[in-house]
DSSP file (Angstrom, degrees, kcal/mol; ACC not computed):
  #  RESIDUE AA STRUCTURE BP1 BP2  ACC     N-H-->O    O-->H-N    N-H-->O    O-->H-N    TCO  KAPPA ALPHA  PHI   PSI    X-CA   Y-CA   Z-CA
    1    1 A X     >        0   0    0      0, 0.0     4,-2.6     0, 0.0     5,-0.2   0.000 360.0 360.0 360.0 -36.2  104.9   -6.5   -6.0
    2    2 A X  H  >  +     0   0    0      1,-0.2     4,-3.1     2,-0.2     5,-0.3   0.995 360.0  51.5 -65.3 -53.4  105.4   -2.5   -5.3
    3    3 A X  H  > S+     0   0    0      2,-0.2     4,-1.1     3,-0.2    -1,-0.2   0.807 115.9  44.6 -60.4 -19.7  103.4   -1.6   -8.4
    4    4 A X  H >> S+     0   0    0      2,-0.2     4,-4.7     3,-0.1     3,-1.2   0.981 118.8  43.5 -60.7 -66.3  100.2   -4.4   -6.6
    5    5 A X  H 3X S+     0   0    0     -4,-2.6     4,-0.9     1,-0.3    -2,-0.2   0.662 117.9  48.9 -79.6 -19.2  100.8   -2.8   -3.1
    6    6 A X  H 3X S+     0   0    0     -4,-3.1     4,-0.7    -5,-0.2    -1,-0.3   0.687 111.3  43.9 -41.8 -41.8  100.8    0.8   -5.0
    7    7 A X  H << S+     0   0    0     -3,-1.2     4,-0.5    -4,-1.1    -2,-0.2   0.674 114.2  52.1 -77.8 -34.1   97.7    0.4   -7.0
    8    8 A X  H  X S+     0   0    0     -4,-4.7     4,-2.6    -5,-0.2     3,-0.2   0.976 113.4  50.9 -50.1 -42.9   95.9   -1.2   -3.4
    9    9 A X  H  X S+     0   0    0     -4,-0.9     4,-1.7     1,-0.3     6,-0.3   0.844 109.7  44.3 -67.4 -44.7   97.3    2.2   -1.7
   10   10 A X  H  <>S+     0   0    0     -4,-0.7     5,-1.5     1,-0.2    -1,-0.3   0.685 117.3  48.8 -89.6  -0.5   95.9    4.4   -4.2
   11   11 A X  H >45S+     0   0    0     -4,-0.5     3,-2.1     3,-0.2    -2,-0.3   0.860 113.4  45.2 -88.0 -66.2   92.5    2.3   -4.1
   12   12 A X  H 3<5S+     0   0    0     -4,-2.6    -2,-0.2     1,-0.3    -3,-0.1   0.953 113.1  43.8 -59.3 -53.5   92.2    2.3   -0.8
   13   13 A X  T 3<5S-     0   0    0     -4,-1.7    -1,-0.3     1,-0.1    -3,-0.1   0.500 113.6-114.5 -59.8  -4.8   93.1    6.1    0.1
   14   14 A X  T < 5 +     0   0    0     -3,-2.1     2,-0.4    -5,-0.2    -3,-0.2   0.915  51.2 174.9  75.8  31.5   90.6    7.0   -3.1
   15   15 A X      < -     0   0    0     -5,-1.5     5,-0.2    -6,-0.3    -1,-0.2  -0.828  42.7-105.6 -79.1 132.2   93.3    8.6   -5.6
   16   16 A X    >>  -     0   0    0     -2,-0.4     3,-0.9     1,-0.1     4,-0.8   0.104  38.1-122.1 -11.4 134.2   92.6    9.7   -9.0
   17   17 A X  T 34 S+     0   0    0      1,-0.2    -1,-0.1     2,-0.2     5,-0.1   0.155 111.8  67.0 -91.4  31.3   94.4    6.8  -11.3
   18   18 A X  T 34 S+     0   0    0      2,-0.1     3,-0.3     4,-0.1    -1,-0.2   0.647  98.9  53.9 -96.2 -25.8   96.5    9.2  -13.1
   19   19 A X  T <4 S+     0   0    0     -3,-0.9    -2,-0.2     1,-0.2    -3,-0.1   0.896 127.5  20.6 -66.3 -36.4   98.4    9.7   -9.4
   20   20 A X  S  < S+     0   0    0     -4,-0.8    -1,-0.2    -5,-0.2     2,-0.2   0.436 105.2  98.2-116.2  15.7   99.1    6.0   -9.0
   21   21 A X        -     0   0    0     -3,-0.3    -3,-0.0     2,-0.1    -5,-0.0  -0.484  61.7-148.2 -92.5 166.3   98.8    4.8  -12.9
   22   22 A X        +     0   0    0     -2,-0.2    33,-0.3    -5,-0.1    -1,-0.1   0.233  64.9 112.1 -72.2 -22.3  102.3    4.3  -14.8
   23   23 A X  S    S-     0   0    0      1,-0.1     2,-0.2    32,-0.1    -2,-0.1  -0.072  79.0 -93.8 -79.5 158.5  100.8    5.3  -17.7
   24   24 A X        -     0   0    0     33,-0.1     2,-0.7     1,-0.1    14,-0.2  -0.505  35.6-159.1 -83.3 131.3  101.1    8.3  -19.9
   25   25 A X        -     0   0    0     -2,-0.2    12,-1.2    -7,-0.1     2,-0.9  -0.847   5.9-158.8-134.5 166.9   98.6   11.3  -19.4
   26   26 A X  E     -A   36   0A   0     -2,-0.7     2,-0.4    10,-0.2    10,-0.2  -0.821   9.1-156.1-128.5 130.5   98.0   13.6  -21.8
   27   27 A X  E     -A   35   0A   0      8,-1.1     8,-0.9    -2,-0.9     2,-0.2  -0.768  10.5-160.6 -94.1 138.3   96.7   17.0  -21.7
   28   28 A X  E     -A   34   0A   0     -2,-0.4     2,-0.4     6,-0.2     6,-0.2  -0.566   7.8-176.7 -90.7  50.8   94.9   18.7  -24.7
   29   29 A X  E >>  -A   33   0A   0      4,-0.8     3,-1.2    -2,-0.2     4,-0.6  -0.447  63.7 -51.6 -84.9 106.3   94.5   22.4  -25.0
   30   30 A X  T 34 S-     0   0    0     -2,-0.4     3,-0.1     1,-0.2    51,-0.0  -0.461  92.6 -65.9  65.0-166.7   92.5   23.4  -28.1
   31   31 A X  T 34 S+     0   0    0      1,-0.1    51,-1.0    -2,-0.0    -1,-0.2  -0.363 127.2  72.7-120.3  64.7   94.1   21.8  -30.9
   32   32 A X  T <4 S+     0   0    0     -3,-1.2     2,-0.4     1,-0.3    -2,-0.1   0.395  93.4  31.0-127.1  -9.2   97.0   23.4  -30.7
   33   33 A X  E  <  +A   29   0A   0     -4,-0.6    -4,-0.8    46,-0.2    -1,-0.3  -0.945  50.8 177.6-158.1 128.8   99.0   22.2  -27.7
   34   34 A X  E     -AB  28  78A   0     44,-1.0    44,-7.0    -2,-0.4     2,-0.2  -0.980  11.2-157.7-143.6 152.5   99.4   18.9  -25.8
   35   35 A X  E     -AB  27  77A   0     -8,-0.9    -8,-1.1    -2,-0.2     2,-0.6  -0.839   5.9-160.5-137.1 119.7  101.4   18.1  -23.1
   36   36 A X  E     +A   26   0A   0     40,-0.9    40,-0.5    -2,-0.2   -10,-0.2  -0.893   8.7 178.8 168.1  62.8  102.6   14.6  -22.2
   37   37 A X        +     0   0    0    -12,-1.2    38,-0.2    -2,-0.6    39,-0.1   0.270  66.9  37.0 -74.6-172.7  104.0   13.1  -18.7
   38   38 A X  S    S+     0   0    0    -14,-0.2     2,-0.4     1,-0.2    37,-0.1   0.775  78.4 146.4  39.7  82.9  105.1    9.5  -17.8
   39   39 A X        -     0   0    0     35,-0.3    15,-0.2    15,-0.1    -1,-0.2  -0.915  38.2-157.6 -97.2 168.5  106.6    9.0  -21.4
   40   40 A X        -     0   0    0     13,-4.1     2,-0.3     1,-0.4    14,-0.2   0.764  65.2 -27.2-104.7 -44.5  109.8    6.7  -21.7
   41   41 A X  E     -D   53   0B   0     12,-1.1     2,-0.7    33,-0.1    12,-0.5  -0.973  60.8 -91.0-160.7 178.0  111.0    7.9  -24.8
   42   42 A X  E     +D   52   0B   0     -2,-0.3    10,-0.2    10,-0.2     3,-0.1  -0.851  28.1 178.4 -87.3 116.4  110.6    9.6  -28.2
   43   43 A X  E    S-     0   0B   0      8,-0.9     2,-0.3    -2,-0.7    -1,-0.2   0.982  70.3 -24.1 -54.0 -72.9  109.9    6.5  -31.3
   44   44 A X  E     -D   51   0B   0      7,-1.2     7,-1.6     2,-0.0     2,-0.3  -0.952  54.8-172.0-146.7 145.0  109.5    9.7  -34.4
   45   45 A X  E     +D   50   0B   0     -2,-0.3     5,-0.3     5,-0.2     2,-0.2  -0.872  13.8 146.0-152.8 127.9  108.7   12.7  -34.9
   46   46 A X        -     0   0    0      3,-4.2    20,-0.0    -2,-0.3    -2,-0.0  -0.500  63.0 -75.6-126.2-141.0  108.1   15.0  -37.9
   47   47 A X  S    S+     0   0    0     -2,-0.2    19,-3.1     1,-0.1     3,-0.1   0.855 128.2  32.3 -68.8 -31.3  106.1   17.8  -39.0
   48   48 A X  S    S+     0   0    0     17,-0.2    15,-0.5    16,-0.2     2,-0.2  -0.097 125.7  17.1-125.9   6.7  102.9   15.7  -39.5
   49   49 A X  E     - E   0  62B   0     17,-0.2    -3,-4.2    13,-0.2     2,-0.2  -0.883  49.6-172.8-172.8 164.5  103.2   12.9  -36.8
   50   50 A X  E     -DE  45  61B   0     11,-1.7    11,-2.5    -5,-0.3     2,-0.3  -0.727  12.5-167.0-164.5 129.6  105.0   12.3  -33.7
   51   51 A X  E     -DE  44  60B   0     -7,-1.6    -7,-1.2     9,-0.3    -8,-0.9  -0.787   7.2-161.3-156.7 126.4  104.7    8.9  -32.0
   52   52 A X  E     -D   42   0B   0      7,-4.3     2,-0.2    -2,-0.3     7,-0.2  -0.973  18.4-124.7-141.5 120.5  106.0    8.2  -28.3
   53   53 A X  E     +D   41   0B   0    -12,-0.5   -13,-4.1    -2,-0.4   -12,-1.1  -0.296  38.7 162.6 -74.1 152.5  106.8    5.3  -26.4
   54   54 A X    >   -     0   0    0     -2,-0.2     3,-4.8   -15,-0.2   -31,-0.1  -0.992  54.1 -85.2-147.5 144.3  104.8    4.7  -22.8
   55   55 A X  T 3  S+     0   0    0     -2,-0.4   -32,-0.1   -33,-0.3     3,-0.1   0.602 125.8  40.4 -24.0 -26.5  104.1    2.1  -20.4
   56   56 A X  T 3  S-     0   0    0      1,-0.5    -1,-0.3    34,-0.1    35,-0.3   0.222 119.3 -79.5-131.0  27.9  101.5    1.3  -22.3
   57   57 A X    <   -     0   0    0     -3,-4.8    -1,-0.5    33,-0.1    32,-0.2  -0.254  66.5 -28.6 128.7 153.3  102.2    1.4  -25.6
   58   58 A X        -     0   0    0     30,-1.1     2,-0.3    -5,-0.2    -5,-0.2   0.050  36.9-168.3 -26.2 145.9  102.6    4.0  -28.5
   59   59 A X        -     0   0    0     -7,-0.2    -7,-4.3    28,-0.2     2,-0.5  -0.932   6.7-169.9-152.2 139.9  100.9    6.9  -28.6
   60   60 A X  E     -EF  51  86B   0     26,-2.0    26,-1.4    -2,-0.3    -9,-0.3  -0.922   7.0-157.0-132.3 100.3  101.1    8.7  -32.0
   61   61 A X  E     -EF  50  85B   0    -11,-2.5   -11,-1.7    -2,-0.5     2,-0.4  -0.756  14.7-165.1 -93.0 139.2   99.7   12.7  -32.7
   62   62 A X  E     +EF  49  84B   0     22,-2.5    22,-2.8    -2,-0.3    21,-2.2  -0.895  32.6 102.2-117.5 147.2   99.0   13.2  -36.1
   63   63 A X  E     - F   0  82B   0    -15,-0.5     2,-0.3    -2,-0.4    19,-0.2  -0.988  66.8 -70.1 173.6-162.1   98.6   16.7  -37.5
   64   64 A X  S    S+     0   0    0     17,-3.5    17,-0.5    -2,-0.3   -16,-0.2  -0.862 102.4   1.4-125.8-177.5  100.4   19.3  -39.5
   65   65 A X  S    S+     0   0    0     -2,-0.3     2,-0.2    15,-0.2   -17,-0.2   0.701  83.1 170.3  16.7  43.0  103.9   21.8  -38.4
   66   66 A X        -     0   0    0    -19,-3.1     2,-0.3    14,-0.2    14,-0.2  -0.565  12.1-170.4 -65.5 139.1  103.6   19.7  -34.9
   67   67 A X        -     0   0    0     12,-0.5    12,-2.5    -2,-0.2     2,-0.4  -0.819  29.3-123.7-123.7 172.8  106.8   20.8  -33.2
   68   68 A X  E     +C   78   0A   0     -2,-0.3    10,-0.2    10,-0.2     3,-0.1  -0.968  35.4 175.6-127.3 119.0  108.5   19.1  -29.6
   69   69 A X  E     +     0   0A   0      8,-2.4     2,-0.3    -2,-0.4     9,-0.1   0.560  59.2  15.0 -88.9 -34.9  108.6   22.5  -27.9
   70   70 A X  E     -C   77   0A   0      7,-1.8     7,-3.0     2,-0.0     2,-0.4  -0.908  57.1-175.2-163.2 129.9  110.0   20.9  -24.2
   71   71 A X  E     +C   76   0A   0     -2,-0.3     5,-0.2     5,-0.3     2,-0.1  -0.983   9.5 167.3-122.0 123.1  111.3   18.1  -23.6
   72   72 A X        -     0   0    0      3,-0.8     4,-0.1    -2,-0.4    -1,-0.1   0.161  51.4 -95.0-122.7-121.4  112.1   17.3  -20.1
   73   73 A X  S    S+     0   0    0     -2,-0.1   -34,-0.1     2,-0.1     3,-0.1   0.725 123.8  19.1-134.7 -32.3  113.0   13.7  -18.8
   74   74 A X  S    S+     0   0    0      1,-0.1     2,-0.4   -36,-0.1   -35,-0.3   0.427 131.4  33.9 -82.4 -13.0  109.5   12.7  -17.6
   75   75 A X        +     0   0    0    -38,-0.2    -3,-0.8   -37,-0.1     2,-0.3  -0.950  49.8 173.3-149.0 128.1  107.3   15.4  -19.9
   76   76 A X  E     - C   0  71A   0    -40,-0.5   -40,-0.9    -2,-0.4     2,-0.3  -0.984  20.2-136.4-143.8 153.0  107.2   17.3  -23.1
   77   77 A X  E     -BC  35  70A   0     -7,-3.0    -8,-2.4    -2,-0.3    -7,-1.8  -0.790  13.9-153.8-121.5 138.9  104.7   19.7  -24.9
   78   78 A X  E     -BC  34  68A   0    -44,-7.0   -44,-1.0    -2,-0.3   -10,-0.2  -0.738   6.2-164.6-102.3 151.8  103.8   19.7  -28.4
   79   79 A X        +     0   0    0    -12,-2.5   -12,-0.5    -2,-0.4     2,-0.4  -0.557  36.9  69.8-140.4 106.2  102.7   22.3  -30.3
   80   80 A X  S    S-     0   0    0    -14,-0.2     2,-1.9    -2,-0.1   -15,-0.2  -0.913  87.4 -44.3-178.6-174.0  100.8   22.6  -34.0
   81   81 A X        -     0   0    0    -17,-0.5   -17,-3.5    -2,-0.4     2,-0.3  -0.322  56.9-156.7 -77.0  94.7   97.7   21.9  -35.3
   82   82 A X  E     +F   63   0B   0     -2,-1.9   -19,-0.3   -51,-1.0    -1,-0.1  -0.517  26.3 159.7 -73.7 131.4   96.7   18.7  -34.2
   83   83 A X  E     +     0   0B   0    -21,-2.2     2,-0.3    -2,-0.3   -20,-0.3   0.725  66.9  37.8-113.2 -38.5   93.9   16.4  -36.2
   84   84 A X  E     -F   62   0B   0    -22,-2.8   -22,-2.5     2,-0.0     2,-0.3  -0.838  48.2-179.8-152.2 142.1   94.5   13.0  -34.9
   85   85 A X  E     +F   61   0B   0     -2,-0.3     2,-0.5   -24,-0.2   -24,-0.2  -0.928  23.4 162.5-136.2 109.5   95.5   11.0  -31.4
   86   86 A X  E     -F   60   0B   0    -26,-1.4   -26,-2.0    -2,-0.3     2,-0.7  -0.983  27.8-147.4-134.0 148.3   95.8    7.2  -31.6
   87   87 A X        -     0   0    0     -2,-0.5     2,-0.5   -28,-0.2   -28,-0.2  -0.800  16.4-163.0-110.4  91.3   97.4    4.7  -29.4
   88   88 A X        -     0   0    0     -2,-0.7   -30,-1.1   -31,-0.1    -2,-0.0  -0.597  51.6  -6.5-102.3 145.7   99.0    1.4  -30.9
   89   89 A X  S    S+     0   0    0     -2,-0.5     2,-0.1   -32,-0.2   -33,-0.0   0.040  86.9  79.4  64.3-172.1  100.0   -1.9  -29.3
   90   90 A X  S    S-     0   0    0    -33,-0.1     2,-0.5     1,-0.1   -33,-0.1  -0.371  78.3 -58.4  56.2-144.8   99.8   -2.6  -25.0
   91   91 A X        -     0   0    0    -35,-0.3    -1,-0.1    -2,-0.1   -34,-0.0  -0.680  27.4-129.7-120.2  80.9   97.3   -3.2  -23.4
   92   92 A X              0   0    0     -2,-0.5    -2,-0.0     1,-0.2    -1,-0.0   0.441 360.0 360.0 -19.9 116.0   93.7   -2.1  -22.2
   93   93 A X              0   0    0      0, 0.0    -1,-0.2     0, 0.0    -2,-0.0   0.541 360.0 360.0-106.6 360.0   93.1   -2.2  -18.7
């Protein structure tokens, strides 16, 4: 019911739907650096992929000498040379 009367709120008042989404959003800079709020947790990570659970599913960066530079408890920044961003399983809204 909160997350309904939260999504109404942020409708009505006009907010952006990264302010009132649950969902993970992810900044890109170059392809060298992303950084990556609302996640719940890390799945994997190596040099060449690193794969994160979110409200709405995996989300997996694929590249090469990606490293987890900061990790904080809602947000963490990646850094290496990113090729590839894909998101498996949840849902589409």
């Amino acid at each position: 019911m909160f997350k309904k009367l939260q999504t109404s709120v942020g409708n009505i008042l006009d907010f952006p739907p990264d302010v009132v989404a649950e969902g993970p959003k992810i900044t890109i800079t170059g392809r060298n650096q992303m950084m990556v709020e609302n996640y719940i947790s890390i799945v994997s990570f190596s040099e060449e992929e690193i794969r994160l659970e979110t409200a709405e599913g995996d989300v997996c960066f694929g590249g090469k000498r990606l490293v987890l530079k900061v990790i904080l408890a809602t947000e963490l920044r990646i850094e290496g040379e990113l090729s590839s961003v894909s998101f498996v399983g949840g849902e589409i809204k």
